[in-house]
Each structure stands twice: as C-alpha cells, then as structure tokens.
C-alpha positions as CSV (number, residue, x, y, z in Angstrom):
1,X,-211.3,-214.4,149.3
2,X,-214.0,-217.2,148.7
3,X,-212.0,-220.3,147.9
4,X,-214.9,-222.5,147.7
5,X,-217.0,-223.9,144.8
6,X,-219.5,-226.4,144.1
7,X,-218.3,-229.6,142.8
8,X,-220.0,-231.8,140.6
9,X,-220.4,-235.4,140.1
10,X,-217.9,-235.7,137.6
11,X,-215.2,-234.5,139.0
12,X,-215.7,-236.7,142.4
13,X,-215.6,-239.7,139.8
14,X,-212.4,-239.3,138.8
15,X,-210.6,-239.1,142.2
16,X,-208.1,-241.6,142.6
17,X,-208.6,-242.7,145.8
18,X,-205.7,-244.9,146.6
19,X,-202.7,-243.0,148.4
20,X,-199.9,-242.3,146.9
21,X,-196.5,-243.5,148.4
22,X,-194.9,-240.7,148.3
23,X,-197.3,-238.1,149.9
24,X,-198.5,-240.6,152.4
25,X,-194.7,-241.3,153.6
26,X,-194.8,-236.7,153.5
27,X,-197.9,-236.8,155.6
28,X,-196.6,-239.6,158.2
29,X,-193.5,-237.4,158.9
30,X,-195.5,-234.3,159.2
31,X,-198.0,-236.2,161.8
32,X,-195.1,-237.5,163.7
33,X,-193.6,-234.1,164.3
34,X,-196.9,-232.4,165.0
35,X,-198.7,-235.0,167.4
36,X,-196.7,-237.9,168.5
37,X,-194.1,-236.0,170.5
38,X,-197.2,-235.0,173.0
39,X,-199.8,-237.7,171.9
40,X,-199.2,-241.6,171.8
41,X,-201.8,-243.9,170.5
42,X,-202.4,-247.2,172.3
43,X,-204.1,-250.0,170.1
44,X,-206.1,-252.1,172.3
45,X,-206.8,-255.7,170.7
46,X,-205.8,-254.9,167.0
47,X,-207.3,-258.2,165.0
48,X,-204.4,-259.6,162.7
49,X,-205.6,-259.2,159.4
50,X,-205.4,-261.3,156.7
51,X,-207.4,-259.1,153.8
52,X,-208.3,-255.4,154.0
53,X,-211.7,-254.8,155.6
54,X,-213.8,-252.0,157.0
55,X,-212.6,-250.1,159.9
56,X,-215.8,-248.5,161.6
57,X,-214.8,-245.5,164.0
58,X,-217.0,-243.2,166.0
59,X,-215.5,-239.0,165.3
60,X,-215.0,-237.3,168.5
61,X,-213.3,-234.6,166.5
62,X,-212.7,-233.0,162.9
63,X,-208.5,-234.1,163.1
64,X,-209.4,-237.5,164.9
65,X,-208.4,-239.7,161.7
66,X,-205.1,-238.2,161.7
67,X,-203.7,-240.2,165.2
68,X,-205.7,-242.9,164.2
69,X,-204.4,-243.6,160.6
70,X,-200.8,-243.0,161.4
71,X,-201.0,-245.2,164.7
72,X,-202.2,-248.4,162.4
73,X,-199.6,-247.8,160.0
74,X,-196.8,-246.6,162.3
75,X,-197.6,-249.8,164.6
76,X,-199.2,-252.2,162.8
77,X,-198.3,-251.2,159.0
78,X,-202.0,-251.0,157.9
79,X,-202.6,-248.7,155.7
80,X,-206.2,-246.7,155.4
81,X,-208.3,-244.4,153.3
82,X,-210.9,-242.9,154.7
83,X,-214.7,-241.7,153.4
84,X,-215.0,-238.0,152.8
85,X,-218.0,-235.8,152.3
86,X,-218.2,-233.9,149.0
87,X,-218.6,-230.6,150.8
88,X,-215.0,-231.1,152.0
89,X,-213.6,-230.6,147.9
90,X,-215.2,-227.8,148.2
91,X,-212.1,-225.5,149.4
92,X,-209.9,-225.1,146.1
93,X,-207.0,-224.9,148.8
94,X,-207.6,-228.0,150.7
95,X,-209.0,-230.2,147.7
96,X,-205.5,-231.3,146.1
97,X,-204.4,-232.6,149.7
98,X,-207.9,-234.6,150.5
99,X,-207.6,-235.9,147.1
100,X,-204.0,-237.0,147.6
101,X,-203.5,-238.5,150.5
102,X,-206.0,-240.8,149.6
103,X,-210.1,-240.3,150.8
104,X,-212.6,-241.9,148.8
105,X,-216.0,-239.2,147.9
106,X,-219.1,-239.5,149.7
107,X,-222.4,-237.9,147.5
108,X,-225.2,-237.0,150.2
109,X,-228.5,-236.3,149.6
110,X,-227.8,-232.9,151.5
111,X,-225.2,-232.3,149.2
112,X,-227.1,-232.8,146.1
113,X,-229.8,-230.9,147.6
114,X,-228.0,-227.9,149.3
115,X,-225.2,-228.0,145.9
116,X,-227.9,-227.7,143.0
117,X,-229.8,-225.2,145.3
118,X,-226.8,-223.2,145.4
119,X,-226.0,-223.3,142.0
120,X,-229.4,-222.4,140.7
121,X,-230.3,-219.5,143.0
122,X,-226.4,-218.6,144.1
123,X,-227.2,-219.4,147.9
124,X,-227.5,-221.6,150.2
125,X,-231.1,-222.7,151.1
126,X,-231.9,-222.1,154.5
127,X,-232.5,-224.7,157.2
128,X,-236.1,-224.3,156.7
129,X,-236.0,-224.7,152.8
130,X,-233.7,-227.7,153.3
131,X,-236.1,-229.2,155.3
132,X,-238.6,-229.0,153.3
133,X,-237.0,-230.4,149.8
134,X,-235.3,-232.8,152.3
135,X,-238.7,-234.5,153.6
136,X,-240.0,-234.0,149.6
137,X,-236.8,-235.8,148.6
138,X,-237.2,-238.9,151.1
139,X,-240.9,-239.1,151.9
140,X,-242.8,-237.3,148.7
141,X,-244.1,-234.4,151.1
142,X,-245.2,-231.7,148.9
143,X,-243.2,-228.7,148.7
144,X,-244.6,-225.1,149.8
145,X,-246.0,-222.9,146.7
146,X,-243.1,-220.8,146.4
147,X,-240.9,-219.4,143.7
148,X,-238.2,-220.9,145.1
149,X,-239.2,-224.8,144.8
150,X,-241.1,-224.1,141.7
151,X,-237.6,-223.1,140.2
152,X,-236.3,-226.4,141.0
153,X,-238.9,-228.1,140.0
154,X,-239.7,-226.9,136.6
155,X,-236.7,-225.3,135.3
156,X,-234.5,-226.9,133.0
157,X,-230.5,-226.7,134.0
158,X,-227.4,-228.7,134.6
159,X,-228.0,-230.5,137.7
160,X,-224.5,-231.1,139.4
161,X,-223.4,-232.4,135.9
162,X,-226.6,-234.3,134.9
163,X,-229.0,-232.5,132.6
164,X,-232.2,-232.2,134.6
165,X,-235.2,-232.1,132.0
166,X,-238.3,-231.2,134.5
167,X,-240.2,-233.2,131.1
168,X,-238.2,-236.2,131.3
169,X,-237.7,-236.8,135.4
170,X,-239.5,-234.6,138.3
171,X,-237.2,-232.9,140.6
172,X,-237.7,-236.2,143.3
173,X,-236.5,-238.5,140.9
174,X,-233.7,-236.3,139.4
175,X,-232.2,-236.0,142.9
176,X,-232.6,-239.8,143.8
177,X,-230.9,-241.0,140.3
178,X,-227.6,-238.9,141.6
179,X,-227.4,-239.8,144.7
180,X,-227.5,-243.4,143.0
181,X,-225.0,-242.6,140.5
182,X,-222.8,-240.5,143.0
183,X,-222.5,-243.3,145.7
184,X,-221.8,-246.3,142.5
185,X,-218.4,-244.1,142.0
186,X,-217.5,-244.0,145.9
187,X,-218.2,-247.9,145.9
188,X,-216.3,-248.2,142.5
189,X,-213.0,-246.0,144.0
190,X,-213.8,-248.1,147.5
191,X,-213.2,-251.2,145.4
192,X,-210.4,-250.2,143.6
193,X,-208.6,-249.1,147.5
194,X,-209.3,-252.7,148.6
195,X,-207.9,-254.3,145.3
196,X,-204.7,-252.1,145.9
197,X,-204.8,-254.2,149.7
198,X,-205.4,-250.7,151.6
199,X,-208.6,-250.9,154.3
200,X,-211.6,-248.5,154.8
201,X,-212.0,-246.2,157.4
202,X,-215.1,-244.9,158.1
203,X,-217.6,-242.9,160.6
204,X,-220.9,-244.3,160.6
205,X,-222.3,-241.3,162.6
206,X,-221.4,-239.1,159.9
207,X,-220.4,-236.0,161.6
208,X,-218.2,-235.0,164.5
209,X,-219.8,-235.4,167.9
210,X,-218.0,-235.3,171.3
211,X,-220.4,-238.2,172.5
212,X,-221.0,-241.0,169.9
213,X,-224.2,-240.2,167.8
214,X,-226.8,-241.9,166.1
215,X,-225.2,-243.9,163.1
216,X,-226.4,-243.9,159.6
217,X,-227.3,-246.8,157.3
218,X,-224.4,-246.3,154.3
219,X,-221.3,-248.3,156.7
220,X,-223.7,-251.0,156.6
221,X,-224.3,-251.2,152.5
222,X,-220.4,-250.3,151.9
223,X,-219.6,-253.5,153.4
224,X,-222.5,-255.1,151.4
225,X,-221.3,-253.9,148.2
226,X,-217.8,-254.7,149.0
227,X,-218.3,-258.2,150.4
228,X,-215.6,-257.0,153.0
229,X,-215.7,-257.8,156.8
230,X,-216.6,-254.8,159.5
231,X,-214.0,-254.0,162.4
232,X,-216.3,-251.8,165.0
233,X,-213.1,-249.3,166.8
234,X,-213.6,-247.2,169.6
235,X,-211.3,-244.4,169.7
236,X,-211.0,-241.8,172.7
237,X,-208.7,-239.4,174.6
238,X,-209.3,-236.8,171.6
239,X,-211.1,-233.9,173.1
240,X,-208.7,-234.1,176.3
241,X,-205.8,-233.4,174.2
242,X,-206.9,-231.5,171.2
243,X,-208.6,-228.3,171.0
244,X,-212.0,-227.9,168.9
245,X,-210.8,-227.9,165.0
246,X,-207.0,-228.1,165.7
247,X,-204.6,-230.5,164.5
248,X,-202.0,-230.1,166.6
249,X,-202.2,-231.0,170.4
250,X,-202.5,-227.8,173.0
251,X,-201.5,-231.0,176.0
252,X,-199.8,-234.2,176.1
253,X,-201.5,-237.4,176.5
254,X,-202.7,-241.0,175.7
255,X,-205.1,-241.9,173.1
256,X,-206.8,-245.1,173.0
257,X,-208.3,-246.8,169.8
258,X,-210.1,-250.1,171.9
259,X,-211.0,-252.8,168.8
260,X,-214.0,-255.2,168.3
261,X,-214.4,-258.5,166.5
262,X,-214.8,-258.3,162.4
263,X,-217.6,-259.2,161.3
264,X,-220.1,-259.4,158.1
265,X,-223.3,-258.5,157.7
266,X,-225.0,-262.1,156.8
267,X,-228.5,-260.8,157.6
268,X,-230.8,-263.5,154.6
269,X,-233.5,-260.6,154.3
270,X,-230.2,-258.7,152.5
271,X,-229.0,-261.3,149.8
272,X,-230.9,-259.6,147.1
273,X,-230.1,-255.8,148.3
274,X,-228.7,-253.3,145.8
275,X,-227.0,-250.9,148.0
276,X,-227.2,-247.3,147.5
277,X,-230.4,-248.0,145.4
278,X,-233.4,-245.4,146.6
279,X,-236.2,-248.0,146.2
280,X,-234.2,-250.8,147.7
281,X,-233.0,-248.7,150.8
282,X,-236.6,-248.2,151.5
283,X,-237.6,-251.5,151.4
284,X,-235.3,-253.0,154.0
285,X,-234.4,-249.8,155.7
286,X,-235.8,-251.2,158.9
287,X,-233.4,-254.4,158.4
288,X,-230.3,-251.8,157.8
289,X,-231.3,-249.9,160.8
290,X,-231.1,-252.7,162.9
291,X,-227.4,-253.7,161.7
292,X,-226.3,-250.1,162.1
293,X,-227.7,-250.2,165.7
294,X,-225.9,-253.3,166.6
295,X,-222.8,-251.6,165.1
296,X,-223.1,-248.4,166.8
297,X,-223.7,-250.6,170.1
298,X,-220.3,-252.5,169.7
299,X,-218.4,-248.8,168.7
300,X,-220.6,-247.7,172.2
301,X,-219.3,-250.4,174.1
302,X,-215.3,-250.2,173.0
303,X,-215.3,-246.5,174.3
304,X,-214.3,-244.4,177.8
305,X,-217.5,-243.4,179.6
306,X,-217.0,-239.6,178.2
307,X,-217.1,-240.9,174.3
308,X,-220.3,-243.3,174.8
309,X,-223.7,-242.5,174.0
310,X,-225.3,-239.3,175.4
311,X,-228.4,-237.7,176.5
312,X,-229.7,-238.1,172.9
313,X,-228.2,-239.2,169.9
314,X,-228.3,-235.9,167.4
315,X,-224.5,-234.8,168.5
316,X,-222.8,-231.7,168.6
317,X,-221.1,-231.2,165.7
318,X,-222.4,-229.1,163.1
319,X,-226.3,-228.4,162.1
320,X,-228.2,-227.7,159.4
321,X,-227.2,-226.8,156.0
322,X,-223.7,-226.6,157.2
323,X,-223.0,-230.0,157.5
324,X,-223.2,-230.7,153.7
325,X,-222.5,-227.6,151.9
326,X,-219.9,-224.4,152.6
C-alpha cells in the first residue's frame, strides 16, 4: 500500500513545531533503550549557552540526529528541533511522529518542482525533466517544446495550494513566489521554537553523505532572519556503529559530536538582505556562498579524518528526483 501523498503549503504552515513535553520525554526513553546501551556520545567543548542558537551539523547518516539530540538534552539539558524536508510528511505513517516530536518544515525548490509535477501529470518527473524546469526555475533557461512543460506552463490548476493563473504569473514566477511563501512559514515556526527557548538544529549540506558535502546557502539566511548565533558541530563515529537507514546500532561504540565557536553572520554587504527572497538571493548569492564555505570549513575541521571532506563534494546520499519527492 502507497502511504504517501503530496503535501501542500498549507498544511506545512500549520505545524507546530515546538516539542511537546510529553512525547519528547516518550521519545528520550525509547532512544535510551535502543542506542545508549551500545552507543555513548561524547560532547567535545559544548559552549555554555546563554540564549538558544543555531546548531549547524554535517549528516553522516539518515538516524544521526537521534544520538545527537538526546546526548545535548541527556547531558547538557538543551533541548533541539531540527529542520525537515517537506518530502519527509509525505509518509501518512511517519507524518504525525515528525510533526510531534518537534521538526520545523523546509519548502525546496525541488519539492515545489517535483510536488506540482506530480500532482499535475500523477508522476514523478524524471531526472532529466527535473533538470530542465530546475535550470528554467533558477537561471530562466528555456524549457524543451514538449507537452509536458507546456502543461505546466499554460494550464490553470491548484499549485500546491496556490491558484496558478498562467494569465496572471508565468510558471517561473509562480514557483519562486512559493518557495518565498513556503520558507516565511519555516522562519515563522523557527521563531516561535526559539521564543519557546528551544535551539535549531540543522544540516547545511542538506542530504545525508558519509563524507561532509558541499553546503547550501539557507543555514546561512536562517540565522539572518532569526538574528540568532551559529554553533558549527562536527559529529562522527555514525557509520562505524550504525548500519545504512537503521536506527538502532548493529555494534557498540563511541560517538563524538566535537563543537566550534558561535558565531553571527555580521558580513555589512548583508544588512539589507531579505532572506529567502528569490531576487535578493541572487544578488548577494556570491556573499552567502562565501559564509556557507567558511561554515562548512569549521564543520570540516571539528570532524575524524573519515567524516571530512572527500574527493568531491556532491555526497552519497540520495540523487536526483528522490531527494525531494517519494
């Protein structure tokens, strides 16, 4: 049975993203029974906090924020909620727990993309078509003469909860104006954790790579619009202990989150940015790619030799299409 579904913008608004006591005490019990009798957590260099701020992590595995959450609560009692992609409410059966345990929604471009595709022509696009709307999307390349983009172009529809009105707004723009409206609700249910006096987690590479990957510019504008300081963590020993997609440790061993200096990003060319805005992104994406490269470079740095940077920096998590839509 197909438990998945596409998930609009509407419904990603309204998740609560603070924890709740109760399932987050559940969920620290259940953790402590299924890794910590083979797996202890060693925090190297912990900064004593004083406000919540931004914890920035490289992902070495799907299950990785599980150690790492409960080993900042269990031994320092700091309490996190993570970023998760939209793809992940997805799964009818997994939704409630995401939701719950306290994850705040991240809108991709892919998603949008890959999510209205899907619900206009009831597939996925391939990796190819992605590509192609993809580089139309960021870079105004014009699409192939094909049934399938003129679809999307010119026909009218519900556009993951917007009306899309090929008359009013081309397809370009449509897409652009949700991903602007998507990522104003994950920084208004970010804000809203921080009030509560909960910190962020989150992986500026994005996906899940055994080696640290190449990091992405939205860690950088969260803790713009948030005003709230960056902690760079490097966290390793994953991938010795746990198998590929499993939560629960096939061997015993020691896990290591190593901690940098917080910081903010004070960069003068950024006073005036609006993050998350398409035309503003572009304009200084140059600047953001700079600050996410000095970040990535500290997250390098706090790692064990097998975590750091490899050959490349694309990773080896998942690929194409996959890594923003079931």
């Amino acid at each position: 049975m197909n438990h998945h579904t596409i998930v609009g913008l509407r419904e990603l608004a309204r998740v609560d993203a603070r924890p709740r006591p109760l399932v987050w005490w559940l969920t620290d019990k259940a953790l402590a029974l299924l890794q910590n009798t083979r797996v202890q957590v060693v925090l190297e260099n912990p900064p004593p906090l004083t406000e919540p701020v931004l914890f920035a992590m490289n992902h070495s595995h799907y299950f990785d924020f599980m150690p790492s959450r409960r080993a900042l609560w269990a031994q320092r009692q700091i309490q996190t909620v993570g970023f998760v992609k939209a793809r992940a409410y997805q799964n009818r059966l997994e939704a409630p727990f995401i939701k719950t345990i306290g994850n705040v929604p991240l809108v991709s471009r892919g998603y949008l993309i890959s999510a209205d595709f899907a619900a206009l022509h009831g597939r996925k696009p391939t990796d190819d078509e992605y590509r192609s709307l993809r580089e139309h999307v960021d870079h105004g390349a014009p699409l192939p003469d094909a049934s399938v983009y003129r679809a999307l172009e010119g026909q009218p529809r519900d556009m993951l909860d917007l009306t899309y009105d090929p008359k009013i707004a081309c397809y370009r723009d449509a897409i652009q104006q949700r991903y602007a409206s998507g990522m104003a609700a994950s920084v208004a249910q970010a804000r809203a954790v921080l009030d509560a006096g909960v910190s962020l987690h989150i992986y500026p590479q994005g996906l899940y790579s055994t080696r640290l990957s190449r990091g992405r510019i939205g860690t950088v504008e969260f803790a713009l619009a948030l005003d709230v300081p960056i902690v760079p963590v490097g966290f390793s020993g994953m991938n010795e202990c746990f198998r590929k997609h499993e939560m629960v440790p096939h061997r015993a061993g020691v896990l290591t989150m190593r901690f940098g200096r917080p910081r903010r990003v004070t960069r003068p060319e950024l006073v005036d940015f609006r993050p998350f805005v398409p035309a503003d992104e572009q304009r200084l994406r140059d600047v953001l790619e700079h600050e996410t490269r000095t970040l990535m470079d500290e997250i390098n740095a706090l790692l064990d030799p097998a975590y750091r940077w490899g050959d490349d920096l694309d990773g080896d998590g998942l690929e194409g299409v996959a890594r923003f839509f079931d």
